[in-house]
ChimeraX commands (.cxc) that place a marker at each C-alpha (Angstrom):
marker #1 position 211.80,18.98,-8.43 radius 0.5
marker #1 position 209.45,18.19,-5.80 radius 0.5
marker #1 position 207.69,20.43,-2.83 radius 0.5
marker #1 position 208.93,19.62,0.80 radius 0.5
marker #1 position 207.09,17.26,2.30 radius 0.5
marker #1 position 205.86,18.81,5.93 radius 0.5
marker #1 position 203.84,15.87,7.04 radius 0.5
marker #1 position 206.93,13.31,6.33 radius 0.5
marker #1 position 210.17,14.58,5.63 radius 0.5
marker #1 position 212.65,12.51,4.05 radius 0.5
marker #1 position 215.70,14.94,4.13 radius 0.5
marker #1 position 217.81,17.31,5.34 radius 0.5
marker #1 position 216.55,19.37,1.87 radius 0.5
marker #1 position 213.05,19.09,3.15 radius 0.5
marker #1 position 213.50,20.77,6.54 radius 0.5
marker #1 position 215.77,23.72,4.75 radius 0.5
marker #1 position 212.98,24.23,1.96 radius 0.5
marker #1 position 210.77,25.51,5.35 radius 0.5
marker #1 position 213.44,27.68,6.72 radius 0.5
marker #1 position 213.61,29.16,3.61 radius 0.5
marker #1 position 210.19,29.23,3.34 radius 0.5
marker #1 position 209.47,30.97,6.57 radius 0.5
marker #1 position 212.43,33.63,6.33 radius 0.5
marker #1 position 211.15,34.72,3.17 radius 0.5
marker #1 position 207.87,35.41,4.65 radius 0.5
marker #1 position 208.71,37.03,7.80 radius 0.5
marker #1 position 211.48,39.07,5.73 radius 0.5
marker #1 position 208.27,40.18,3.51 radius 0.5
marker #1 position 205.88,40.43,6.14 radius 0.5
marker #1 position 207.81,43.23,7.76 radius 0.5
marker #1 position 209.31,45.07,4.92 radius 0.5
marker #1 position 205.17,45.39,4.54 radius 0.5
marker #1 position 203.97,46.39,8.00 radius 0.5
marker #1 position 206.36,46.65,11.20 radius 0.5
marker #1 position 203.69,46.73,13.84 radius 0.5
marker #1 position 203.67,45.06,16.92 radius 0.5
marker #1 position 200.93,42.67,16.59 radius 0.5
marker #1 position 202.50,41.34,13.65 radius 0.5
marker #1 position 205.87,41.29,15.21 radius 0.5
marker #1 position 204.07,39.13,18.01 radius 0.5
marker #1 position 202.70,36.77,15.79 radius 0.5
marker #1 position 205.74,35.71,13.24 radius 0.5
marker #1 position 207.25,34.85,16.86 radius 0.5
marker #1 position 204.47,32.29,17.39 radius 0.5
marker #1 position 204.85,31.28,14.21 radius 0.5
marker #1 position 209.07,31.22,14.18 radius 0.5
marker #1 position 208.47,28.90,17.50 radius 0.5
marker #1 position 206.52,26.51,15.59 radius 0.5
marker #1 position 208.20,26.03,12.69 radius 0.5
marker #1 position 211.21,25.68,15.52 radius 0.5
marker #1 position 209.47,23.04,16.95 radius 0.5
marker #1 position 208.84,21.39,13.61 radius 0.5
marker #1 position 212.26,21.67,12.48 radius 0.5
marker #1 position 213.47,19.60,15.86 radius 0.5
marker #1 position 210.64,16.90,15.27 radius 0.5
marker #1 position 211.38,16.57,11.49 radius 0.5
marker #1 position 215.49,16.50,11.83 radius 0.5
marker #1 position 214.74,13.72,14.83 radius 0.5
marker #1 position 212.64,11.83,12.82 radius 0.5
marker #1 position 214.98,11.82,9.83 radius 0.5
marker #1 position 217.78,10.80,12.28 radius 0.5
marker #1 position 215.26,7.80,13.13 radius 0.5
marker #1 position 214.96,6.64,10.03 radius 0.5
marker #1 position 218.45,6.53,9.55 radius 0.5
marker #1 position 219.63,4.03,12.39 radius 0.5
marker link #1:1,2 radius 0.2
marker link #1:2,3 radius 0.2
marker link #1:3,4 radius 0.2
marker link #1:4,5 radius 0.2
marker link #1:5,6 radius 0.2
marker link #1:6,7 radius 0.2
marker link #1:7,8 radius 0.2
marker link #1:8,9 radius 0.2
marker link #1:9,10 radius 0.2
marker link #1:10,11 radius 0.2
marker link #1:11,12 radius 0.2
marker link #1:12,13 radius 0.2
marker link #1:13,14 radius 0.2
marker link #1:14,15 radius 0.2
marker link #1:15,16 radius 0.2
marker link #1:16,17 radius 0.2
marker link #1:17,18 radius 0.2
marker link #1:18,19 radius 0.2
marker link #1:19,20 radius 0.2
marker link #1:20,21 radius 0.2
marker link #1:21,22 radius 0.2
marker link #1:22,23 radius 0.2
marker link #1:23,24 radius 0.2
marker link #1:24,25 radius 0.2
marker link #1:25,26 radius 0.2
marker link #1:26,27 radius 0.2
marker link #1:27,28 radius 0.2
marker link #1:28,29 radius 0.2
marker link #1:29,30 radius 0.2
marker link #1:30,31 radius 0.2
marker link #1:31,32 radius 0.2
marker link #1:32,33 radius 0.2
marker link #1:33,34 radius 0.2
marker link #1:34,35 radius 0.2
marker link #1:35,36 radius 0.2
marker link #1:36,37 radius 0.2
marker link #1:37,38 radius 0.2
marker link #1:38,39 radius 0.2
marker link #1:39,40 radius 0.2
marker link #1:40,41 radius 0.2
marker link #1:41,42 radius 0.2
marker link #1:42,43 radius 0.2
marker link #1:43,44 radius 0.2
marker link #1:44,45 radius 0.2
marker link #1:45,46 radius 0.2
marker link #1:46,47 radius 0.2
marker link #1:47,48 radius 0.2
marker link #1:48,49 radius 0.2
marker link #1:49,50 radius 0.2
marker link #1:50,51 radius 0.2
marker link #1:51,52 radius 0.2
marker link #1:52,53 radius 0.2
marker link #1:53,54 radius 0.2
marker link #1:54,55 radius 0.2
marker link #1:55,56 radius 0.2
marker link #1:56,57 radius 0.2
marker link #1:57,58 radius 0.2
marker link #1:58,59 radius 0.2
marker link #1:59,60 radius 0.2
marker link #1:60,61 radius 0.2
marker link #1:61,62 radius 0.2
marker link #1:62,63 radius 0.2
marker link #1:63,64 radius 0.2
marker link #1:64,65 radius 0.2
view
């Protein structure tokens, strides 16, 4: 089984391997510490991989047609 590939994703298997990624780490990240700094920056984080997830699924879709 291969990693994701973040710099050129080839599926939809890639982009969900991310989510999955990131949930579990902002899941852990709080059950550590639930402090308000934190809290700030898993947002900034969440938006990014957000904005990843759009680019990656669009560029899939390109690839496609």
């Amino acid at each position: 089984m291969r990693g994701p590939h973040i710099r050129n994703p080839k599926s939809l298997w890639d982009i969900l391997a991310v989510l999955l990624a990131y949930v579990l780490l902002e899941y852990l990240v709080l059950q550590i510490t639930g402090e308000l700094l934190i809290r700030q920056e898993l947002v900034v984080v969440g938006i990014a991989v957000i904005v990843w997830v759009i680019w990656a699924s669009l560029r899939i879709l390109d690839r496609s047609f």
